[in-house]
mmCIF file as gemmi writes it, N, C-alpha and C atoms, coordinates in Angstrom:
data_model
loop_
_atom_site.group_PDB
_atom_site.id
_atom_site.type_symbol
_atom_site.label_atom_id
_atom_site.label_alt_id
_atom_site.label_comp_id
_atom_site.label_asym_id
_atom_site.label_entity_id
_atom_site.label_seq_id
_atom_site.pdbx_PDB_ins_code
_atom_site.Cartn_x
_atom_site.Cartn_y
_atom_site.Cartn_z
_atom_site.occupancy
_atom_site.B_iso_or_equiv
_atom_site.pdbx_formal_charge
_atom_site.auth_seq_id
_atom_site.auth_asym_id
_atom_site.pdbx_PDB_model_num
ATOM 1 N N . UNK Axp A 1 ? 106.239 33.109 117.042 1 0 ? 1 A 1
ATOM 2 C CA . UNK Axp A 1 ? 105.402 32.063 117.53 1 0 ? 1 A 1
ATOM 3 C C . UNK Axp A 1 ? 104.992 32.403 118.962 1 0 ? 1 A 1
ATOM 4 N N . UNK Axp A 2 ? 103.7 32.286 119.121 1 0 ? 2 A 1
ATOM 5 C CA . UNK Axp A 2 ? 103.524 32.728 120.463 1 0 ? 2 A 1
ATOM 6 C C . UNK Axp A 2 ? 102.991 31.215 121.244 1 0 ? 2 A 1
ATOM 7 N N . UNK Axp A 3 ? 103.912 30.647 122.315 1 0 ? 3 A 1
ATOM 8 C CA . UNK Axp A 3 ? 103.64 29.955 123.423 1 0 ? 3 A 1
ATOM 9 C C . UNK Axp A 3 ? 102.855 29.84 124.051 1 0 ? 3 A 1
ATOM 10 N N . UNK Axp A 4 ? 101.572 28.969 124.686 1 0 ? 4 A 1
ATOM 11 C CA . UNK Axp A 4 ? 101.015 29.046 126.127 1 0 ? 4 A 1
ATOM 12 C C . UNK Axp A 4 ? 102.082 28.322 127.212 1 0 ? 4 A 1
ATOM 13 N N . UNK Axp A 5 ? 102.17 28.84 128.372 1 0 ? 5 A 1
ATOM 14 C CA . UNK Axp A 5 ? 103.094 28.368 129.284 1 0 ? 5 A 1
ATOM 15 C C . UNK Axp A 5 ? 102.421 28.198 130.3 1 0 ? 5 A 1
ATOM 16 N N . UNK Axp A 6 ? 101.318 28.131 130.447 1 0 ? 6 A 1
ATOM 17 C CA . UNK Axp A 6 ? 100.12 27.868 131.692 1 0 ? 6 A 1
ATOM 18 C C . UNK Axp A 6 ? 100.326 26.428 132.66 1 0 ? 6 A 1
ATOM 19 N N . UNK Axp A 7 ? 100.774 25.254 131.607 1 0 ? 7 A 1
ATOM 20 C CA . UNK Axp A 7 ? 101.281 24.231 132.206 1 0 ? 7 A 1
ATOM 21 C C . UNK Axp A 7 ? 102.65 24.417 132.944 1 0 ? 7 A 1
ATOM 22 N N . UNK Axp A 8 ? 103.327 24.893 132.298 1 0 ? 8 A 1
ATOM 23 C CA . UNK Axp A 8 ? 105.094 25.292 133.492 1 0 ? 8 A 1
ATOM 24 C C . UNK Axp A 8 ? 104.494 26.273 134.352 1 0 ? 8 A 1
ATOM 25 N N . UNK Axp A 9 ? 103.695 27.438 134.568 1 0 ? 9 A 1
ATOM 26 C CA . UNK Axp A 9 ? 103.611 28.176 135.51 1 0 ? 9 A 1
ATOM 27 C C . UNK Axp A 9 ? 102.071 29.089 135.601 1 0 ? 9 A 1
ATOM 28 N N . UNK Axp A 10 ? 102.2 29.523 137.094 1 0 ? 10 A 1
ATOM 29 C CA . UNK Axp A 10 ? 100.943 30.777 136.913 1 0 ? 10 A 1
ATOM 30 C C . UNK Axp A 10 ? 101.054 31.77 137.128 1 0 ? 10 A 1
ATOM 31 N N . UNK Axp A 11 ? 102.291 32.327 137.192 1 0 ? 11 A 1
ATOM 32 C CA . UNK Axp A 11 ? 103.163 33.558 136.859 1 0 ? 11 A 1
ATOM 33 C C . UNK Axp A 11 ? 101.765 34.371 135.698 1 0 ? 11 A 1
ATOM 34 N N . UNK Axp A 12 ? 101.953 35.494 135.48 1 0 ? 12 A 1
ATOM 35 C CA . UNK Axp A 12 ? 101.471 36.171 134.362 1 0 ? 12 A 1
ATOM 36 C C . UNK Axp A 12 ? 102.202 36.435 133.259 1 0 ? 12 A 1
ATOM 37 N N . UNK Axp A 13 ? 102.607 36.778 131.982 1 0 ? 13 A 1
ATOM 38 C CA . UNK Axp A 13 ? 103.42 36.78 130.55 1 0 ? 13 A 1
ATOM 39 C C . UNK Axp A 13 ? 104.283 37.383 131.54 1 0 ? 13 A 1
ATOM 40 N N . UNK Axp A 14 ? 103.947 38.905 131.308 1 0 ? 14 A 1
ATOM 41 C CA . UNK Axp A 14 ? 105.113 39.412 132.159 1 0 ? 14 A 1
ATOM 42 C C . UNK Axp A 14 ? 106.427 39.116 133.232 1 0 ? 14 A 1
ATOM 43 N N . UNK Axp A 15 ? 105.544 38.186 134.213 1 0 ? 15 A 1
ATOM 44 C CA . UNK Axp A 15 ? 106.777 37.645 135.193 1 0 ? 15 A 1
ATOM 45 C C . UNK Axp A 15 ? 107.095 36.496 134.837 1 0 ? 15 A 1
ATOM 46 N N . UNK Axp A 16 ? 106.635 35.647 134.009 1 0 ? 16 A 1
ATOM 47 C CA . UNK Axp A 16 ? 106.606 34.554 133.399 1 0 ? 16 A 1
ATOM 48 C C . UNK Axp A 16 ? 108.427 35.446 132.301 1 0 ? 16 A 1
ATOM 49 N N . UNK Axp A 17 ? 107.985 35.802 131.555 1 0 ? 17 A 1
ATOM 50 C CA . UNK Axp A 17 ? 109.021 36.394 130.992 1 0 ? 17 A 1
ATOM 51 C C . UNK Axp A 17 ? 110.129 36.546 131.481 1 0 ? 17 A 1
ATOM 52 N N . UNK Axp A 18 ? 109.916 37.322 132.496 1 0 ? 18 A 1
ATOM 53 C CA . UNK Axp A 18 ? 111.322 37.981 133.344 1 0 ? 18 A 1
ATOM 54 C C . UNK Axp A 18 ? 112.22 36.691 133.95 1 0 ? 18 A 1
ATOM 55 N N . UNK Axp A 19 ? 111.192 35.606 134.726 1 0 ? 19 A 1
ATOM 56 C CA . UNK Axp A 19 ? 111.732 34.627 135.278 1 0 ? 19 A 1
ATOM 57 C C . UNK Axp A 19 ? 112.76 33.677 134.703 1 0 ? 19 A 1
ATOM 58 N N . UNK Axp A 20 ? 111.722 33.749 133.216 1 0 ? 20 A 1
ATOM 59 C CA . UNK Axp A 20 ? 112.619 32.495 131.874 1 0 ? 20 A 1
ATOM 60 C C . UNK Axp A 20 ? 113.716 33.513 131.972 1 0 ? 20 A 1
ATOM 61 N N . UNK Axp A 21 ? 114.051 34.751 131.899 1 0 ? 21 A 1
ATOM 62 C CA . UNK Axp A 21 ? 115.437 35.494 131.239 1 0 ? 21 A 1
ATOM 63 C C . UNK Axp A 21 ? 115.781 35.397 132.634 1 0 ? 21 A 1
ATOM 64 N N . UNK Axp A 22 ? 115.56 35.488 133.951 1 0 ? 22 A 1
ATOM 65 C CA . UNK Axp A 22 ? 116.474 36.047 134.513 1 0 ? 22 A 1
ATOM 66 C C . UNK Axp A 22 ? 116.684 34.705 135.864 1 0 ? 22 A 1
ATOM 67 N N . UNK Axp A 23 ? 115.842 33.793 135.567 1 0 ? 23 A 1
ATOM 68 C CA . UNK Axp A 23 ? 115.642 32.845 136.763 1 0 ? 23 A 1
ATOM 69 C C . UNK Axp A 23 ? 115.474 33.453 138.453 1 0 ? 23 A 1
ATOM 70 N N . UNK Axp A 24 ? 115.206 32.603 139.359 1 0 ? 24 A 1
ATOM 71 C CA . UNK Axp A 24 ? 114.821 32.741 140.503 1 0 ? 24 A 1
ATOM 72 C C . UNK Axp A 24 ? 115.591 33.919 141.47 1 0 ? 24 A 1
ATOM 73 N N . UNK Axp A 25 ? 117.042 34.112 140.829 1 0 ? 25 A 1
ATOM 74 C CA . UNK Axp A 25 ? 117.461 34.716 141.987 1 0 ? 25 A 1
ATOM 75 C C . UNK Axp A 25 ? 117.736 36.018 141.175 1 0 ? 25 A 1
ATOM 76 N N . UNK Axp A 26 ? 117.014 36.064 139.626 1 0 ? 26 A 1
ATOM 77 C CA . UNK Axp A 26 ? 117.557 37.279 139.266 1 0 ? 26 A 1
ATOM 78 C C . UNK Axp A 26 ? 118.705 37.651 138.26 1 0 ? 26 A 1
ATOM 79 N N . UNK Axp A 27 ? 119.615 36.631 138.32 1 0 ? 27 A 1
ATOM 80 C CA . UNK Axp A 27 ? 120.872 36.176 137.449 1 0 ? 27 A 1
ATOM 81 C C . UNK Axp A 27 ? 120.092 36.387 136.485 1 0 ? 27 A 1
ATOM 82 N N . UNK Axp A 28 ? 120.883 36.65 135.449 1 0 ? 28 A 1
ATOM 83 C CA . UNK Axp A 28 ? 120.676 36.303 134.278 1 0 ? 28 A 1
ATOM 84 C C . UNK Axp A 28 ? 121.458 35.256 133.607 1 0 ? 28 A 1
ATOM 85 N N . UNK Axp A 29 ? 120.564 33.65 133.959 1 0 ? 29 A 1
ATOM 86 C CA . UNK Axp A 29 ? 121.092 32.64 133.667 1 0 ? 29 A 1
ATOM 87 C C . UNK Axp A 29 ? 120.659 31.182 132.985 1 0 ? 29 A 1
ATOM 88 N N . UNK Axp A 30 ? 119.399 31.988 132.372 1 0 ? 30 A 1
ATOM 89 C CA . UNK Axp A 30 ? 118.776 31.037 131.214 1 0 ? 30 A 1
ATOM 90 C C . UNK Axp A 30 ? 119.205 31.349 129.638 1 0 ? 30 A 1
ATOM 91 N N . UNK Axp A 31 ? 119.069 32.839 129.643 1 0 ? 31 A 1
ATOM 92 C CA . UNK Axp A 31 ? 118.962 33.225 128.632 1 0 ? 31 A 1
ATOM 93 C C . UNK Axp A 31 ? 118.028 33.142 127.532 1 0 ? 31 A 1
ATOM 94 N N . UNK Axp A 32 ? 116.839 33.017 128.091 1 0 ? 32 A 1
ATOM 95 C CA . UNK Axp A 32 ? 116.105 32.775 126.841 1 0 ? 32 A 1
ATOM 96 C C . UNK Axp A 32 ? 115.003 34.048 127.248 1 0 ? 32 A 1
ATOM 97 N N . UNK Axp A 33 ? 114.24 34.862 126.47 1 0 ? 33 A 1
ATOM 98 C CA . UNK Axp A 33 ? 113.571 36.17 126.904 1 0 ? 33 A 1
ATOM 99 C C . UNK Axp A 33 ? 112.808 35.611 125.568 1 0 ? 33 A 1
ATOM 100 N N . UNK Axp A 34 ? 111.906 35.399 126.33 1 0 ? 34 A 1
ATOM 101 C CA . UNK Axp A 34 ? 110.45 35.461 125.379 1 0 ? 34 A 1
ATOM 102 C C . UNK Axp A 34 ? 109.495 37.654 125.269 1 0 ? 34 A 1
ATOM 103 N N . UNK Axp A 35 ? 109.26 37.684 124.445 1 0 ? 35 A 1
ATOM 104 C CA . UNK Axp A 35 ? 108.04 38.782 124.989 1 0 ? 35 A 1
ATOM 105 C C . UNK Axp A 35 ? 107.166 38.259 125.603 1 0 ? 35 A 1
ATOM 106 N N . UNK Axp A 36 ? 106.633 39.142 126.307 1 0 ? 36 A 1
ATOM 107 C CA . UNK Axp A 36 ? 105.196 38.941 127 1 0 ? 36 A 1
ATOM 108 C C . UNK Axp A 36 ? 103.489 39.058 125.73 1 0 ? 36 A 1
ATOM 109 N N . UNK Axp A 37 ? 102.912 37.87 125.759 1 0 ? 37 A 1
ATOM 110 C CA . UNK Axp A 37 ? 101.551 37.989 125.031 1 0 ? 37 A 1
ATOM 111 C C . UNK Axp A 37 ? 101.071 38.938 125.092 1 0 ? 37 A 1
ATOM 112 N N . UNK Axp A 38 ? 101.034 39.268 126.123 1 0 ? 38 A 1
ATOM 113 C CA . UNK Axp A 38 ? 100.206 40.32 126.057 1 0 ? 38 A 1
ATOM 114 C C . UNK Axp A 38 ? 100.147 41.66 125.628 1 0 ? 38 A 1
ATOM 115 N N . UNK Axp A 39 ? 101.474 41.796 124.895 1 0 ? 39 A 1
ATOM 116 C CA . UNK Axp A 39 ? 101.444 42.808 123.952 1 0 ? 39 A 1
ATOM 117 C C . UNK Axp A 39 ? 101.211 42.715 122.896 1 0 ? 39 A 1
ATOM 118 N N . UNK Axp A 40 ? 100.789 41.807 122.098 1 0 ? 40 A 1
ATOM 119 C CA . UNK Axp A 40 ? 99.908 41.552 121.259 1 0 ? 40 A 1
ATOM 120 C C . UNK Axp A 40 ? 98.804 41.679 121.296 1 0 ? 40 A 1
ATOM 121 N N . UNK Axp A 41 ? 98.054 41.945 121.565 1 0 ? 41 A 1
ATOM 122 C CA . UNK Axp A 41 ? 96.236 42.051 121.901 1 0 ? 41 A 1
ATOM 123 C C . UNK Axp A 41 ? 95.892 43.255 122.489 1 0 ? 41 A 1
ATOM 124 N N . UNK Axp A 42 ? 94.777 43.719 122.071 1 0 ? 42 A 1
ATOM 125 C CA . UNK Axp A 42 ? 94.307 44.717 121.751 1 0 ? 42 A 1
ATOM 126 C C . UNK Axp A 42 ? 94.024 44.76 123.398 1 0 ? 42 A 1
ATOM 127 N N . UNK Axp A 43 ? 92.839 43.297 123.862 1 0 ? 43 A 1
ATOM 128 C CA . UNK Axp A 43 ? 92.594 43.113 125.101 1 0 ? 43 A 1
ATOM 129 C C . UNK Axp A 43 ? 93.81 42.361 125.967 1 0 ? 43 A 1
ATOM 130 N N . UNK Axp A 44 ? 94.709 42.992 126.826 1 0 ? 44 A 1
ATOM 131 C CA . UNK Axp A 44 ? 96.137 42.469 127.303 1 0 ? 44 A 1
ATOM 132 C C . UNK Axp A 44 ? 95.693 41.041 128.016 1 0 ? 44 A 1
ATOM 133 N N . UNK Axp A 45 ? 94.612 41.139 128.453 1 0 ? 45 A 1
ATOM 134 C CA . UNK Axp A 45 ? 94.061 39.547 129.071 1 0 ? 45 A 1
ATOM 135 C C . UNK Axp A 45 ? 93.992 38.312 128.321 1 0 ? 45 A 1
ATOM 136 N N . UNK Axp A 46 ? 94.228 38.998 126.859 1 0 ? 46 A 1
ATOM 137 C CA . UNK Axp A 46 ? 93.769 37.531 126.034 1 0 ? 46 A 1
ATOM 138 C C . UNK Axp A 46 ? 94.962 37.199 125.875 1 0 ? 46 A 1
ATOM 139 N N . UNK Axp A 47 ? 96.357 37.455 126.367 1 0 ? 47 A 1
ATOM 140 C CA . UNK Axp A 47 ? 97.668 36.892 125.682 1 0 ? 47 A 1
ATOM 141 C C . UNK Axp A 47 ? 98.455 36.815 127.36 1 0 ? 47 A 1
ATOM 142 N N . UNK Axp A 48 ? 97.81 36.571 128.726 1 0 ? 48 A 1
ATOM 143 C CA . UNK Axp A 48 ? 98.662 36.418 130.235 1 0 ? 48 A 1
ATOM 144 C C . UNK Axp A 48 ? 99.078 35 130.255 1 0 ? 48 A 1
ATOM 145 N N . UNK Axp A 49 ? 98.535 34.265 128.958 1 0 ? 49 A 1
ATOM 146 C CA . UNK Axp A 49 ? 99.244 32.863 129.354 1 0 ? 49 A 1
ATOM 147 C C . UNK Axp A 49 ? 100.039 32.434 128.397 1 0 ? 49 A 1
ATOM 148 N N . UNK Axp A 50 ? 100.369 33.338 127.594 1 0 ? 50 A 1
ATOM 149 C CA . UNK Axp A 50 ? 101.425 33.432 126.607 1 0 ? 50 A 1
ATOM 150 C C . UNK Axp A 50 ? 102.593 34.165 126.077 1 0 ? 50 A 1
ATOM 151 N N . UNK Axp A 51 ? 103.618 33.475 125.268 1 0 ? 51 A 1
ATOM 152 C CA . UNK Axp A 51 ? 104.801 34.542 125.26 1 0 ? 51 A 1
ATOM 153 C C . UNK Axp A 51 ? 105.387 34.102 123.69 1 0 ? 51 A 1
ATOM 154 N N . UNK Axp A 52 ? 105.645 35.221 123.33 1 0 ? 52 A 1
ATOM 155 C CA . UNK Axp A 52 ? 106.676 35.363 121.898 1 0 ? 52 A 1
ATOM 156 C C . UNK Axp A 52 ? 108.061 35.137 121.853 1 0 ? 52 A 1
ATOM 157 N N . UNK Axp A 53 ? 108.367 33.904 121.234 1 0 ? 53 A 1
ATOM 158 C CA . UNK Axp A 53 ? 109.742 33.457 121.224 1 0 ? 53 A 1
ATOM 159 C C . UNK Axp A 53 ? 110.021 34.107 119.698 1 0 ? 53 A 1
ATOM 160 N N . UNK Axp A 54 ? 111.76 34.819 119.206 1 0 ? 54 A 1
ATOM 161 C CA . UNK Axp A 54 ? 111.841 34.922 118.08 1 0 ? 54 A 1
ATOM 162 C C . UNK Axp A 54 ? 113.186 34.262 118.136 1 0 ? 54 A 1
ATOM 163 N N . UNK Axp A 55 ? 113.163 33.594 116.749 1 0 ? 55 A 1
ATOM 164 C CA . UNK Axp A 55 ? 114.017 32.585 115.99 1 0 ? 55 A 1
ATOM 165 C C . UNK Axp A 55 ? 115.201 33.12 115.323 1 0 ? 55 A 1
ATOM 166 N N . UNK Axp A 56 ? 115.506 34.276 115.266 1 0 ? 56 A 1
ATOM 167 C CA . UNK Axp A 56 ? 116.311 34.874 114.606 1 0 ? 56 A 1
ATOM 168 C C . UNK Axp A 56 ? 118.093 35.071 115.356 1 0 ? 56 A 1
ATOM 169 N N . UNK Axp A 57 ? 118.453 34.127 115.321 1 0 ? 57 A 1
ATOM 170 C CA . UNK Axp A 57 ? 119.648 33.728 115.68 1 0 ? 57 A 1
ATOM 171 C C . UNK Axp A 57 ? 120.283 32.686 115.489 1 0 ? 57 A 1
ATOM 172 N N . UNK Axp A 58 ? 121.807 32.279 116.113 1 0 ? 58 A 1
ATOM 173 C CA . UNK Axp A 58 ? 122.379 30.903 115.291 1 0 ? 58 A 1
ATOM 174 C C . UNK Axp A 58 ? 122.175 29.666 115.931 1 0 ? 58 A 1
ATOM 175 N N . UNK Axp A 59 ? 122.061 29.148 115.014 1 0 ? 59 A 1
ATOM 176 C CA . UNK Axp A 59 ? 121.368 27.564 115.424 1 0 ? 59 A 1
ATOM 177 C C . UNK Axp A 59 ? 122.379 27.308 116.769 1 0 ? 59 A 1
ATOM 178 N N . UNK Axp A 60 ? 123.39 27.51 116.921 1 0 ? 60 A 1
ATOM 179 C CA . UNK Axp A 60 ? 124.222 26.605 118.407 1 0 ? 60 A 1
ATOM 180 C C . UNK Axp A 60 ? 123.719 27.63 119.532 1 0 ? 60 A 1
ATOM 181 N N . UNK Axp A 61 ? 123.029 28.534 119.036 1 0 ? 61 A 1
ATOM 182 C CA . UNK Axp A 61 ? 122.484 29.818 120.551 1 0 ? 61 A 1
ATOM 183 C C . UNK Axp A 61 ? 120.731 28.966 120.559 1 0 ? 61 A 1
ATOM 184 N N . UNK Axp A 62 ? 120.309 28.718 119.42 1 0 ? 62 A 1
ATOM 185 C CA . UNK Axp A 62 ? 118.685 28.178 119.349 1 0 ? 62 A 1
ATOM 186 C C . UNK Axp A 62 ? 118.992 26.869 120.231 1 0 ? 62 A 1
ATOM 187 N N . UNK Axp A 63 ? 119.778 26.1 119.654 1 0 ? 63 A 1
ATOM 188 C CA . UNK Axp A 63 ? 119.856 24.871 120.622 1 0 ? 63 A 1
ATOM 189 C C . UNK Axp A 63 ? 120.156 24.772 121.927 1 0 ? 63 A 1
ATOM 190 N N . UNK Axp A 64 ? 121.157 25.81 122.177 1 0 ? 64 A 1
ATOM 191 C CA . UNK Axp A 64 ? 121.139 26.009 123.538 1 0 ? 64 A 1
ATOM 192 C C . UNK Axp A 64 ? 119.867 26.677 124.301 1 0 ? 64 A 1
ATOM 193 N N . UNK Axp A 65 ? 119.385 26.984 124.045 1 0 ? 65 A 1
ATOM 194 C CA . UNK Axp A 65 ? 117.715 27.631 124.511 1 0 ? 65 A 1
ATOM 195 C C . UNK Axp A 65 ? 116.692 26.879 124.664 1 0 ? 65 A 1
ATOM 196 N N . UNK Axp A 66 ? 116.539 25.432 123.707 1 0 ? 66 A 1
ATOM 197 C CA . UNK Axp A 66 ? 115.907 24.742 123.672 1 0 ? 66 A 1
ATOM 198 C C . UNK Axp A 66 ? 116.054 23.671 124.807 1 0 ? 66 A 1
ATOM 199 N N . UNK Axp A 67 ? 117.475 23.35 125.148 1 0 ? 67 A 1
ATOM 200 C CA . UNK Axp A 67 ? 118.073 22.633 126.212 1 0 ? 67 A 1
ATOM 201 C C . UNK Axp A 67 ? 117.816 23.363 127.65 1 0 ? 67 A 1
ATOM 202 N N . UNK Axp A 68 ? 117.82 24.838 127.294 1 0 ? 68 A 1
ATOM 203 C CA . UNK Axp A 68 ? 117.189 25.408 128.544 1 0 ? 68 A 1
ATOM 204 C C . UNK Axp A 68 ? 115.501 25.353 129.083 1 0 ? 68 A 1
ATOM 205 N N . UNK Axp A 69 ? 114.909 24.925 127.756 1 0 ? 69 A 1
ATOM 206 C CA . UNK Axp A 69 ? 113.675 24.809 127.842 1 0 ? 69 A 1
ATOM 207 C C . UNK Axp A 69 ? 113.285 23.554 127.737 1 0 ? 69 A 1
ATOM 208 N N . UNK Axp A 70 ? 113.962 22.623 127.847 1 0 ? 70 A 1
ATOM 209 C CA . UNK Axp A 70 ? 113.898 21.23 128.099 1 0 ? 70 A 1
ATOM 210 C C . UNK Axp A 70 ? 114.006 21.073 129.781 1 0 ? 70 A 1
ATOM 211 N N . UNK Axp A 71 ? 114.673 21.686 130.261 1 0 ? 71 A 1
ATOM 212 C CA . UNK Axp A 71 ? 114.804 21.378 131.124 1 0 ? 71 A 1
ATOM 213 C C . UNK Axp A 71 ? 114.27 21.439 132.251 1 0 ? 71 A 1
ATOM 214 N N . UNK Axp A 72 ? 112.948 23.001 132.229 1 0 ? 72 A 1
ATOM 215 C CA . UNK Axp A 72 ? 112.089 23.233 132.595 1 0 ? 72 A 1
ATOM 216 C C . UNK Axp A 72 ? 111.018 22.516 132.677 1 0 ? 72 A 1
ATOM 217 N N . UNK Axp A 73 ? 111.023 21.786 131.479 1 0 ? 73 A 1
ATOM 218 C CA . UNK Axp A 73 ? 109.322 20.845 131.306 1 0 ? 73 A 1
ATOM 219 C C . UNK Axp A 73 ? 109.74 19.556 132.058 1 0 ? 73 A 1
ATOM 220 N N . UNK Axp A 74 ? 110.974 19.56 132.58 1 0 ? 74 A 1
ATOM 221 C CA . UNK Axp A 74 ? 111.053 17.822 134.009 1 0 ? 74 A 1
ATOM 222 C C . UNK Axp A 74 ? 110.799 18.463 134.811 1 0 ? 74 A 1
């Protein structure tokens, strides 16, 4: 599923990415690593405000991710 995240930030996919996995100081303390859109597209511009989340893990790691991403959108 690919995300727009334009409303949480104006970061580009890329640092947009890095930030969700690694937060402000660098830690790695969200845990959640989207891909960057823009590796999807042929033209890398058509995917800078978007990112690829994959689902393939256990529901008590999904929920915890979601709570991390709840928490972002206050």
């Amino acid at each position: 599923m690919l995300a727009d995240f334009s409303a949480l930030s104006d970061l580009d996919d890329d640092a947009f990415a890095r930030w969700l996995a690694r937060g402000a100081d660098g830690r790695l303390e969200r845990g959640v690593a989207p891909v960057p859109g823009s590796s999807f597209f042929h033209d890398p511009a058509m995917g800078r405000n978007l990112v690829r989340f994959a689902f393939c893990k256990r529901v008590d790691t999904l929920i915890g991710a979601g709570n991390q991403l709840r928490r972002l959108a206050r």
